[in-house]
FIKOLKE-98236 format. One line per 5 residues: number of its first residue (from 1); for each residue x, y, z of C-alpha. Coordinates in steps of 0.02 Angstrom, whole numbers, plus 50000, padded with zeros to 5 digits. Each point is the difference from the previous one (the first is absolute). Layout:
N
NUM = X,Y,Z  ...
END
This chain:
749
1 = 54070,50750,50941  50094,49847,50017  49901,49837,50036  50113,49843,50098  49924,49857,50014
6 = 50014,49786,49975  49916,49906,49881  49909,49815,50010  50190,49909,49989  50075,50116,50121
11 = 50091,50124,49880  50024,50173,50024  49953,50129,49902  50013,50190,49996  49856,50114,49881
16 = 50018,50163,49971  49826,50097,49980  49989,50185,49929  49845,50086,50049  49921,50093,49846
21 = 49862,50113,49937  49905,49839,49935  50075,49873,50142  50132,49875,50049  50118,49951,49876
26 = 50123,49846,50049  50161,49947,49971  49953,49842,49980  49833,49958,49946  49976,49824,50023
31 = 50044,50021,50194  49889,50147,50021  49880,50042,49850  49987,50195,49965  49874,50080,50077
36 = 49889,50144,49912  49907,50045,50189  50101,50068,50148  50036,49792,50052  50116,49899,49961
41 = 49958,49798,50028  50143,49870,50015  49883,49843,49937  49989,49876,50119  50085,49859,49922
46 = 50166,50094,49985  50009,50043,50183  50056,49851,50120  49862,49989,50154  50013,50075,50162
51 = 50160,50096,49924  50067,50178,50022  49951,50122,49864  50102,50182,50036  49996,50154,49907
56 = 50121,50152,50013  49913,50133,49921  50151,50166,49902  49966,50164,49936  50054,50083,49865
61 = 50154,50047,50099  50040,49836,50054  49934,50021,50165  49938,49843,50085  49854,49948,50113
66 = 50031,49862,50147  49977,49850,49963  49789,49911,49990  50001,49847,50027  49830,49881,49998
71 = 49991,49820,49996  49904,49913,49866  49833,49877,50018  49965,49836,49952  49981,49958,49833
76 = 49794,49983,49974  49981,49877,49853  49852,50045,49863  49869,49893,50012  49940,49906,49832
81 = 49795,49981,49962  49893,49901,49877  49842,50081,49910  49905,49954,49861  49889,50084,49851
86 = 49936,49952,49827  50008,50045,49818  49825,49941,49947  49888,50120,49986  49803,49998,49953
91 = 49918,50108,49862  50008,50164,50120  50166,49977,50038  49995,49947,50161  50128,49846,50051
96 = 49918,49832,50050  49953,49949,50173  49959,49831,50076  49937,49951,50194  50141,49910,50090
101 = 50044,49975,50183  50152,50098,50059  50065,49979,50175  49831,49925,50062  49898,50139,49910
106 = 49879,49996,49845  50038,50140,49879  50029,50079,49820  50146,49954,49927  50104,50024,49826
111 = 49956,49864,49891  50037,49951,49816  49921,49881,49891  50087,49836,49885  50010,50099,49816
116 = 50114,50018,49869  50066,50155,50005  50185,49993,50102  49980,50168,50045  49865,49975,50147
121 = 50020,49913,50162  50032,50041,50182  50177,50105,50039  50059,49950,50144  50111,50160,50100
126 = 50131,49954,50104  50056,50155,50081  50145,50108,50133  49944,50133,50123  50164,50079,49940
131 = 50146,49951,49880  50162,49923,50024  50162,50027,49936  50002,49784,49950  49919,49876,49926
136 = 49827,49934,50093  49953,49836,49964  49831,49938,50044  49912,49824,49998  49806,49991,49973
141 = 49912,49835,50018  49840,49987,49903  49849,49917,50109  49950,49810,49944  49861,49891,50041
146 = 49803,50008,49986  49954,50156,49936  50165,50042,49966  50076,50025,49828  50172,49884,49932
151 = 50131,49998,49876  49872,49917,49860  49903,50178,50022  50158,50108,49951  50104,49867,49872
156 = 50022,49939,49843  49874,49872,49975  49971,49860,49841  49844,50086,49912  49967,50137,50112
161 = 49907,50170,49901  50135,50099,50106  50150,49965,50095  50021,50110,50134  50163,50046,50085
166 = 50058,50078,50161  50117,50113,49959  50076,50202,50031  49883,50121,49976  50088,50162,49961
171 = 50195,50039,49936  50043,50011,50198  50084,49854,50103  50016,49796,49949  49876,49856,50042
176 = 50033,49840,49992  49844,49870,50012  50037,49811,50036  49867,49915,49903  49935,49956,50168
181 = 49929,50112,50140  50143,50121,50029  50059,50174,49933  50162,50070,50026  49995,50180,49988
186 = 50159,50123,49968  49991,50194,50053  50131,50104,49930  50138,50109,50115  49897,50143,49995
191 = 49824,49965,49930  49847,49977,50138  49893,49876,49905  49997,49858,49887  49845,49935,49934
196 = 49948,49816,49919  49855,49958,49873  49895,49833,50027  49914,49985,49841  49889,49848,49998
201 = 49994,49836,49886  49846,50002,49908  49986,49782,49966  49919,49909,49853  49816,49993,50005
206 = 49954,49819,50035  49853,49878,49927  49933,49981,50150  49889,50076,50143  50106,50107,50109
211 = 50021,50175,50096  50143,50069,50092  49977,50099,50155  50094,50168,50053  50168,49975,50058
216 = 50089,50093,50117  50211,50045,49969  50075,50041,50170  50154,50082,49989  50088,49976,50188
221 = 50186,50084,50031  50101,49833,50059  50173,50062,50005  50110,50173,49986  50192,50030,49986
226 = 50089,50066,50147  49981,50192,49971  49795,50005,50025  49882,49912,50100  49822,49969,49957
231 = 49817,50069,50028  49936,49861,50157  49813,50078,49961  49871,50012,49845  49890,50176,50014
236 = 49876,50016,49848  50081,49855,49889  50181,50061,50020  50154,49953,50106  50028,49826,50037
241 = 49918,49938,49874  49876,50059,49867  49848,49881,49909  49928,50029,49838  49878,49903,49886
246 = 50009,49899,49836  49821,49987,49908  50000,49860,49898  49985,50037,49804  49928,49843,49940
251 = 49816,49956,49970  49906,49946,50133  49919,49846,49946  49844,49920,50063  49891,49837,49960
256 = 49844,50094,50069  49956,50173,50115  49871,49969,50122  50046,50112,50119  50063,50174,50025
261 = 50168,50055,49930  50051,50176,50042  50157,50090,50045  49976,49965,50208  49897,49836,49987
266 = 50010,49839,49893  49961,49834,49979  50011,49894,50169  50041,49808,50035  49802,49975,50020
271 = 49960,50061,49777  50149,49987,49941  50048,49821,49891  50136,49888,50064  50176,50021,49916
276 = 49968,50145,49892  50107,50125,50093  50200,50017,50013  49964,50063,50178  49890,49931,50146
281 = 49828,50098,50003  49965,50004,50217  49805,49982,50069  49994,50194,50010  50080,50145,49880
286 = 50046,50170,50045  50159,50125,49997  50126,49916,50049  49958,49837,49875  50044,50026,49807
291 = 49897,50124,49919  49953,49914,49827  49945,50163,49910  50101,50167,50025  49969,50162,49946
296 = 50107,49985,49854  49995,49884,49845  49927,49862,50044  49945,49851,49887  49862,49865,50054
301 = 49962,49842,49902  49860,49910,50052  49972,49832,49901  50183,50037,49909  50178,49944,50056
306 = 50136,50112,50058  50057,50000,49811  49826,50069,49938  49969,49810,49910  49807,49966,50032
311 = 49941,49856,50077  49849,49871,49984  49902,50077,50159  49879,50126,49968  50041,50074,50171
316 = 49875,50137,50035  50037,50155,50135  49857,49942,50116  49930,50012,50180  50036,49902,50157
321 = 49892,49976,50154  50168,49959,50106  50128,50140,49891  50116,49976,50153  49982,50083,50181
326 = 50042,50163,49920  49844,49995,49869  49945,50160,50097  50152,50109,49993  49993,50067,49830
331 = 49815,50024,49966  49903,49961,50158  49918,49843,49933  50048,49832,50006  49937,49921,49842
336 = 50063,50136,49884  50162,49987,49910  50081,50147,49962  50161,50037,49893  50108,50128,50034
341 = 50137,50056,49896  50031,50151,50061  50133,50144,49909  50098,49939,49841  49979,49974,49836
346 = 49933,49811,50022  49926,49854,49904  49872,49877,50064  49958,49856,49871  49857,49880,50062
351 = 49957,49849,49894  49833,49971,50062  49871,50104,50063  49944,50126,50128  49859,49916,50116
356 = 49879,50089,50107  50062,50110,50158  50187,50041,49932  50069,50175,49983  50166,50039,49900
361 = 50093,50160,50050  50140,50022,49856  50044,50182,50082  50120,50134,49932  50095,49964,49871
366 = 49988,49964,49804  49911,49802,50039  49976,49873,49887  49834,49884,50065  49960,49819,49868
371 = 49868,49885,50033  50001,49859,49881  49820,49944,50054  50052,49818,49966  49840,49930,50075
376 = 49877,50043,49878  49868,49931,50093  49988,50126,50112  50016,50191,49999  50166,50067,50004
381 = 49939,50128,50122  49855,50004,50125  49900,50145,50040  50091,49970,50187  50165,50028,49915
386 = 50111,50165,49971  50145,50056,49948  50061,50177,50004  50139,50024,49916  50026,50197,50076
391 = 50130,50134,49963  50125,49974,49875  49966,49956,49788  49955,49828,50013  49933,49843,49901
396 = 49891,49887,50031  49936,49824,49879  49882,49894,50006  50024,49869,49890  49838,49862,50008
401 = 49865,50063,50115  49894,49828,50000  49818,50037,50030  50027,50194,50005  50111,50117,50110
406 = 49891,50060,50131  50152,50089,50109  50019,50167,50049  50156,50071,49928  50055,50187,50056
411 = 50169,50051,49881  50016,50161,50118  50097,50151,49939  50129,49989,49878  50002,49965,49798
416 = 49928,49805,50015  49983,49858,49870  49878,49873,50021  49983,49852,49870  49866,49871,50024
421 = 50014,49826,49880  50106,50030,49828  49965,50024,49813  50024,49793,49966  49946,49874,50098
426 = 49930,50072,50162  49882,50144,49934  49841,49941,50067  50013,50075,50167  49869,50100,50088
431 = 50024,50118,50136  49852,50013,50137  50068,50093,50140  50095,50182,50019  50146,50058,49890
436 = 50050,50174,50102  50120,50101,49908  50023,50102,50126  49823,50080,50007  50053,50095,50166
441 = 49968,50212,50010  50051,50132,50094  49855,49986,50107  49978,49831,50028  50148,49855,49975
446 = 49865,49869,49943  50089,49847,50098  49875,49861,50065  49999,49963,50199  50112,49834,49962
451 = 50116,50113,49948  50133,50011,50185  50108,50148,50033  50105,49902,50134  50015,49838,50051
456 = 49877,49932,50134  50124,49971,50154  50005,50167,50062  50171,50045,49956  49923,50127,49842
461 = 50128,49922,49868  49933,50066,49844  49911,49880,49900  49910,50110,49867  50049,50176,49975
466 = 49936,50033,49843  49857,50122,49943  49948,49929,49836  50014,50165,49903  50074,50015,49838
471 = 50062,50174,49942  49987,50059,49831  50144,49949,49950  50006,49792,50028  49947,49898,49859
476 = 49908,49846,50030  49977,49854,49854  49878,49861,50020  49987,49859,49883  49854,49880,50011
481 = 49993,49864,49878  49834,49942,50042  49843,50073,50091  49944,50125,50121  49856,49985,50118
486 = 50062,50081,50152  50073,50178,50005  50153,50106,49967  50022,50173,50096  50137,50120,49960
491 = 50053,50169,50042  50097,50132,49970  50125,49901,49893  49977,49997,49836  49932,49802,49971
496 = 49998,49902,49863  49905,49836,49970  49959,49880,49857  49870,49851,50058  50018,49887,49835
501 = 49836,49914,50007  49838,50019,50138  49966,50167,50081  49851,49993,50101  50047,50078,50174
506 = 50073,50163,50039  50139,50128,49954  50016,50150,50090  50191,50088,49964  49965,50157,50071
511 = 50118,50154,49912  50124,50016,49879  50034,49931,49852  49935,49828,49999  49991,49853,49864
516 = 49868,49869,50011  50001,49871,49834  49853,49860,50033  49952,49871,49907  49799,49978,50034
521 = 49931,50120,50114  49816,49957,50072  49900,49920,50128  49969,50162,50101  50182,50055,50005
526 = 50027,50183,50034  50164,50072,49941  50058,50197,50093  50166,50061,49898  49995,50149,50137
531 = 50071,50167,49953  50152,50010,49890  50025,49946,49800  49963,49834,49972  49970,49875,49914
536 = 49875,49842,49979  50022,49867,49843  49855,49872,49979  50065,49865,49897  49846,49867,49993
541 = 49829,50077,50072  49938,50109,50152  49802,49987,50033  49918,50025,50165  50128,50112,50061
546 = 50027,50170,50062  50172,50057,49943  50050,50193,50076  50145,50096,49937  50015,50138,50108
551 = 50065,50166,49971  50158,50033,49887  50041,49953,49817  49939,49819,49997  49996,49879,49851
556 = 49878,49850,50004  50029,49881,49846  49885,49846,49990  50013,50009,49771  50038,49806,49996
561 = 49878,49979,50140  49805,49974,50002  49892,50131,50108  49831,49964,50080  49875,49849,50013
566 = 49974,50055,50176  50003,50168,50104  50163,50079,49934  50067,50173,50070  50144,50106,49922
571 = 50031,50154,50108  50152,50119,49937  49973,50118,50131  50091,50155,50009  50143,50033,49859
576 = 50032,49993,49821  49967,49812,49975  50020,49870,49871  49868,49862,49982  50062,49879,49865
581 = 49843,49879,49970  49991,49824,49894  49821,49903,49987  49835,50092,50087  49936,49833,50049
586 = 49791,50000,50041  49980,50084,50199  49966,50141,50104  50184,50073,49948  50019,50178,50058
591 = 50180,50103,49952  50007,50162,50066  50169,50095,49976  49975,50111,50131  50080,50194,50004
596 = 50125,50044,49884  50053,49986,49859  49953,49834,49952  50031,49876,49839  49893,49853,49976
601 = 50063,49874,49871  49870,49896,49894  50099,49826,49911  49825,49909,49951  49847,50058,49934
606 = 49865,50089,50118  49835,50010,49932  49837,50008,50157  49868,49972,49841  50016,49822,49943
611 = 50098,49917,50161  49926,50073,50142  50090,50053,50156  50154,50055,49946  50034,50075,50164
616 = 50009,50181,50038  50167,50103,49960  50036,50171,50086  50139,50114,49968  49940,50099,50159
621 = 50060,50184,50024  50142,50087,49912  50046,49988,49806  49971,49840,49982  50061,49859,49799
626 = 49915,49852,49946  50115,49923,49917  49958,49863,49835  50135,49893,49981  49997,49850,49860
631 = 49906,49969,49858  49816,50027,50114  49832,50095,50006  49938,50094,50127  49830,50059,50033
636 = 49974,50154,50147  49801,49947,50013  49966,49988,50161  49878,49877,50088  49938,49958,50155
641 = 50150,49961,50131  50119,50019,49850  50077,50106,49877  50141,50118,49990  49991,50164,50075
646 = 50110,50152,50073  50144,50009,49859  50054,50159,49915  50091,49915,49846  49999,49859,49901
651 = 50174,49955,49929  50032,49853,49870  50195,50059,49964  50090,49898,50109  49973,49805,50056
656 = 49995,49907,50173  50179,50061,50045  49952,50195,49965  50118,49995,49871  49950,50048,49825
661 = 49900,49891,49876  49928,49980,49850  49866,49888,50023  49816,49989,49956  49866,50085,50117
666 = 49828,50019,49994  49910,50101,50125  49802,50028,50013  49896,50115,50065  49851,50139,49991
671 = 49962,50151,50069  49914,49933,50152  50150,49897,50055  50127,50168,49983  49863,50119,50112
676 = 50021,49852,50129  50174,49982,49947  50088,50152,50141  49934,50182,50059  50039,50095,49852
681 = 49924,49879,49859  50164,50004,49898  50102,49839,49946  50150,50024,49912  50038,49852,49904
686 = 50188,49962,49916  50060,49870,49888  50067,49972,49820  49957,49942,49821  49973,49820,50034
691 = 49841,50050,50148  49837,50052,49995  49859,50104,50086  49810,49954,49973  49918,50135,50084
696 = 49813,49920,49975  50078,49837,50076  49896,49915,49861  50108,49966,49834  49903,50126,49901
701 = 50131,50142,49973  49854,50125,50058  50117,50079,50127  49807,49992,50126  49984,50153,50061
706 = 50174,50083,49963  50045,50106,49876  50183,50047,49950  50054,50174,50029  50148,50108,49947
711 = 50060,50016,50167  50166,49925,50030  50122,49977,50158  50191,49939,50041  50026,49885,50139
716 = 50132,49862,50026  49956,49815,50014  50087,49843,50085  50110,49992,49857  50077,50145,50050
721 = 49972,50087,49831  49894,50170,49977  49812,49951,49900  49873,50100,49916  49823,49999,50042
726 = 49833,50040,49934  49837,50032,50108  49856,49899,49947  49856,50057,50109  49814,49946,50035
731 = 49827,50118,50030  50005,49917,50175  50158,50079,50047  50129,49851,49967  50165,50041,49934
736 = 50127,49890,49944  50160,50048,49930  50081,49867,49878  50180,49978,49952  50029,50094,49824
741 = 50105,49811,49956  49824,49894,50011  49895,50131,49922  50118,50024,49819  49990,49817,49975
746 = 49819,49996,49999  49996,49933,50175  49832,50083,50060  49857,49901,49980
END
C-alpha cells in the first residue's frame, strides 16, 4: 500500500507499506513507524492538520485499488501533570506521611524528615499522558510563605549538619533549580516522565530554646512549552500541583513542658513561654498547625538547648490547670500532661523532674528516655507520674531521684535497659514506685487504667497500642545503684537486675532465665525468680526475707554474704539447684532445696551445739550434696528449728566454685544424725588426705556406734574422678560410706 500524505511544513511525502505475517513494515520509518498489528499509525506530529491522507492499496500482480482518501484531525497536545512521593521510610518499610491541606482538604500526604542521608526526600513526578517526538520543557514553582518551605530548607547553608539540594532524581531528563522558588524541568523526545529529588537541609543545632514546625513544599506547574498543555485540576495530590511535607530533624528544645505535647496537639499561646519558638504557637492546636512530635525520630529536650548544652533551670515535665483549650483532646483531662512521641526511634532528655499527674508515651521504636533529677529536693518521679516506654528495645535513666522515685515505669515488650543513678557520684538512689519489665501474659496485658489506647477527642488516633508482653526471647538489663523499696515485675523475658545497695521491697521476674545480684536484702522483702534457671547473688546480708527460686536449675550464692538475724527463707523449688552459702548468722533461717537434684554449699563453719540456731538446711527430694568448702567444720546434729537434714552425700573434693580442692574439712556426726539424715539411712561421704570424719562427733576416735566393714563401693564425686568407699555401719541401722582417700590417712576418728 502506498500512503500520500503532507507533513506539519506542508511537504509531501509518499510511504510505501508491505503487509506481512508479523505486520506493517515501512519504507520510511520515521514518517510511519512499523507496525507489528494489522495498523499502521502516521504519528500525529508528522501529518499537517485537517490534511488529506490517501492510500492506494496493489497486489502481488500490481493490481491497484481506487484511491481512500480521509482527512486528518487536529493535533490533541499531551497534557503534562505534577505528583509527588517520598524516599523515607520507617522501620517497616513504609514511606513517611504528614497531614497537610491540599486543594481545601485535610489529608495524608508523603513527607520526609531534615537528616543526613542525601538519599531521602520527597520526588517530585512531573509527567505526559503520552510522549512526544521533542523536547518538553516544564516550569514548577515551589509554594512560599507561612507554612511553606524556602530556599534555606533545600541549600547550602554556613554550619548546617546537611545541605540539602533539589536536584534530578533518576538518569532520565535535566532539572535545573534557581536557588529560589522555581524548577525547570526537561523531558526527553521520547521519555514520559522526569522526576526531581527535594532532599532537605538539616541546620546547625542552636544554644538556644527553639522548635520548628512542619513545612509544607508545594510543587505548582507555572509554565509548559508549546507542544503540551497542563493539568487545570489536583485529584488525590496530583495534577496541578502536588504538596508534600518536611519534618524538621533538629531537637526540639524547651525551657519547661507543662502541657501536652503529642503528635495532633501541643503547646498553645496560653502554657507556652514567650520567645522560645521559631514559629508562632496559636490559642488552639490541632491538624492543620505543626505537629511537634511525629511518628518517626523525634528528639525532645526539656531544660536543654537545641544543641543538647544544659542549662541552669531545673525545668521539670509538670501539670497545668490551664494546658491550653485543647488540655482535653489527648487524654480527657485537663490538668494532665501527657507526652506523646509516637513511632520512631526517639530521645527525650528532661533535666528536671516528673511532677504529679504527667504521663510519657515514648511508643514504637528503639527510645532513649533521661531524667537528670536536678532538683534533689524533691522526687524525681511521683506516684501520679508514668512513663511507658512500649514496643521497641528501649532505655531508660534515671540519674538523681531526690527523695526516692515513686513513678510508675512500664518498659513494655522488647529487650529494655533501665539504669537508675551511676557507680560514682549518684549511687544513693532509691526506687519506691513500679519498675515493669514488661510483666504482661498471654492472658492478661497487665497495663494500669491511665494507660490510653486512643486519644480522648473521639477521632480513635492510637495513643497506646502496646500489650506489655515480653517473649522469651527479649532481654531486659536493669541497673540500680542504690535502693529498692517498691517493686519490679517481669515476664516472659529473660530479666536481669543488680540493686547495689538496699533491697527491701519486691522482685517478682516471672520465667526464664533471670539474674538478680543485691546488695542487702531484708525488711520483709520477698524475692519470686519464677520458673526458668536462675540466678540470685547476695553480696552483703539477706534476713527477714523470703527469697523463692522456682522451678529449673537455679543457683543462689550469698558466700560473701551474712544469712539470718531475722526470719530468713531459701526456697530452691523444683530442679537441680545450687545454694552457695557464706555466714549462718543467729535466726529462724530455713533452706530448703526443693526436688531434684540439689547441691548445697557450706563456706563457714556450721555447728547447732555451741551457737544455737544455726538455721535449718534441707536438700529436699532427689539425690541431694552438701558440699564443705574451705578450711571448716561441720557438725550434722540437729536441734530444735535447725540442723541439716535430707542430703545423700557429703563431698569435701571440690571448693565454693565446684571445682576441685584440696583443702581441709572436718565433718561431724553420729548415728542418730545419719537415721534422720534421708529415707534410706546411708551418707556417702567423699574427700581426700588432708579431711576428716569423726563419726562420734566428739574428738575421741571411738568411731560411736560404727564399726568399719569390708564392704567397699565405686562412685564418682564433684571432682569428677572415680573414689573408693568403705561401709562403716551402726547396730541402729546407720550406714555411712567414707571415701577410701580420708580413711588411708588415718582420717577416721
Amino acid at each position: 500500500m502506498d500512503v500520500t500524505f503532507e507533513d506539519e511544513k506542508g511537504g509531501k511525502h509518499t510511504v510505501t507499506l508491505e503487509k506481512g505475517d508479523n505486520g506493517w513494515t515501512s519504507s520510511d520509518p520515521t514518517l510511519i513507524p512499523d507496525s507489528n498489528g494489522d495498523k499502521a499509525t502516521i504519528p500525529a506530529d508528522n501529518v499537517k492538520d485537517n490534511s488529506e491522507v490517501t492510500g492506494v492499496a496493489k497486489d502481488p500482480s500490481g493490481n491497484e485499488s481506487d484511491p481512500s482518501t480521509v482527512t486528518s484531525k487536529t493535533d490533541v497536545l499531551p497534557t503534562v501533570s505534577i505528583s509527588v512521593e517520598t524516599t523515607s521510610t520507617d522501620v517497616n518499610g513504609d514511606g513517611f506521611t504528614g497531614i497537610a491541606s491540599v486543594n481545601g482538604t485535610v489529608m495524608d500526604v508523603p513527607a520526609t524528615i531534615e537528616d543526613k542521608d542525601d538519599s531521602t526526600g520527597l520526588v517530585y513526578t512531573v509527567s505526559l499522558n503520552h510522549v512526544t517526538t521533542t523536547d518538553v520543557t516544564v516550569t514548577v514553582t515551589l509554594g512560599s510563605g507561612a507554612g511553606h518551605s524556602d530556599a534555606a530548607d533545600y541549600s547550602d547553608i554556613g554550619g548546617a549538619q546537611h545541605n540539602g539540594k533539589i536536584g534530578l532524581h533518576g538518569d532520565t531528563g535535566k532539572v535545573t533549580y534557581d536557588g529560589a522558588t522555581t524548577v525547570t524541568i526537561v523531558i526527553p523526545a521520547g521519555s514520559k516522565s522526569v522526576s526531581f529529588i527535594v532532599d532537605p537541609t538539616l541546620e546547625a543545632n542552636q544554644d538556644a530554646f527553639n522548635a520548628e514546625g512542619m513545612e509544607k513544599v508545594v510543587a505548582t506547574i507555572t509554565g509548559t512549552s508549546d507542544n503540551v498543555t497542563a493539568a487545570t485540576d489536583i485529584v488525590d495530590n496530583a495534577g496541578a500541583s502536588a504538596t508534600g511535607v518536611i519534618y524538621d530533624g533538629n531537637a526540639i528544645s524547651l525551657r519547661n513542658l507543662d502541657g501536652d505535647f503529642t503528635l495532633k496537639y501541643s503547646l498553645s499561646s496560653s502554657v507556652a513561654e514567650k520567645g522560645d519558638f521559631g514559629y508562632t504557637i496559636g490559642a488552639n492546636s490541632g491538624e492543620n498547625d505543626p505537629m511537634v512530635t511525629t511518628d518517626y525520630n523525634d528528639t525532645v529536650y526539656v531544660g536543654y538547648y537545641q544543641s543538647g548544652k544544659e542549662t541552669t533551670s531545673y525545668s521539670n515535665v509538670a501539670n497545668s490547670q490551664d494546658n491550653g483549650p485543647d488540655g482535653t483532646k489527648t487524654d480527657g483531662n485537663q490538668s494532665i500532661t501527657t507526652v506523646d512521641l509516637g513511632a520512631g526511634d526517639d530521645l527525650m532528655v528532661i533535666r528536671g523532674n516528673m511532677l504529679a499527674n504527667t504521663r510519657v508515651y515514648t511508643g514504637e521504636g528503639n527510645d532513649t528516655f533521661t531524667m537528670d533529677g536536678m532538683n534533689t529536693a524533691l522526687r524525681v518521679m511521683y506516684a501520679g507520674s508514668y512513663i511507658f516506654t512500649e514496643s521497641g528495645d528501649d532505655i531508660v535513666t534515671i540519674k538523681r531521684t531526690g527523695v526516692t522515685n515513686a513513678g510508675q515505669i512500664y518498659l513494655g515488650s522488647g529487650s529494655d535497659t533501665f539504669i537508675q543513678g551511676d557507680a560514682t557520684d549518684n549511687n544513693d538512689t532509691t526506687l519506691s514506685g513500679l519498675l515493669d519489665l514488661g510483666s504482661g501474659t498471654k492472658d492478661i496485658s497487665n497495663m494500669p487504667k491511665e494507660y490510653l489506647s486512643v486519644y480522648q477527642d473521639g477521632s480513635n488516633l492510637s495513643l497506646g497500642n502496646d500489650n506489655n508482653i515480653d517473649t522469651a526471647t527479649d532481654v531486659n538489663t536493669v541497673t540500680i545503684y542504690g535502693s529498692v523499696s517498691g517493686e519490679i515485675l517481669g515476664g516472659y523475658g529473660s530479666d536481669n537486675i543488680t540493686v547495689t545497695k538496699n533491697l527491701t521491697g519486691n522482685i517478682s521476674v516471672g520465667d526464664n532465665a533471670d539474674t538478680l545480684t543485691a546488695g542487702w536484702i531484708y525488711g520483709g522483702a520477698t524475692v519470686s525468680m519464677g520458673d526458668g534457671n536462675d540466678t540470685v547473688t547476695v553480696t552483703d546480708g539477706a534476713y527477714n526475707t523470703t527469697i523463692s527460686l522456682g522451678a529449673g536449675d537455679d543457683v543462689f550464692d550469698s558466700t560473701g554474704a551474712t544469712l539470718g538475724s531475722a526470719a530468713t527463707t531459701i526456697d530452691g523449688g523444683e530442679g537441680n539447684d545450687t545454694i552457695k552459702i557464706g555466714t549462718i548468722s543467729n535466726g529462724n533461717i530455713t533452706i530448703d532445696a526443693g526436688a531434684g537434684d540439689d547441691i548445697v554449699v557450706l563456706t563457714k563453719d556450721y555447728d547447732t551445739k555451741p551457737v544455737g540456731n544455726q538455721g535449718s538446711i534441707n536438700g529436699g527430694e532427689g539425690s541431694d550434696t552438701l558440699v564443705l568448702a574451705g578450711n571448716i567444720s561441720v557438725n550434722l546434729a540437729t536441734g530444735k528449728n535447725e540442723g541439716i537434714a535430707g542430703f545423700e552425700k557429703v563431698d569435701m573434693t571440690v571448693g565454693s566454685d565446684l571445682k576441685a580442692g584440696n583443702t581441709a574439712q572436718l565433718v561431724k556426726l553420729t548415728a542418730s544424725d545419719v537415721l534422720g539424715m534421708n529415707d534410706n539411712s546411708t551418707l556417702y561421704i567423699s574427700g581426700g588426705a588432708n579431711d576428716k570424719v569423726d563419726l562420734g562427733a566428739d574428738g575421741a576416735g571411738s568411731l560411736g556406734t560404727f564399726t568399719a566393714t569390708a564392704t567397699t563401693v565405686k562412685a564418682t564425686a564433684l571432682d569428677g574422678i572415680e573414689h573408693t568407699y568403705t561401709l562403716y555401719s551402726s547396730v541402729s541401722g546407720a550406714n555411712v560410706y567414707i571415701d577410701n582417700n580420708i580413711i588411708d590417712a588415718n582420717g577416721v576418728i
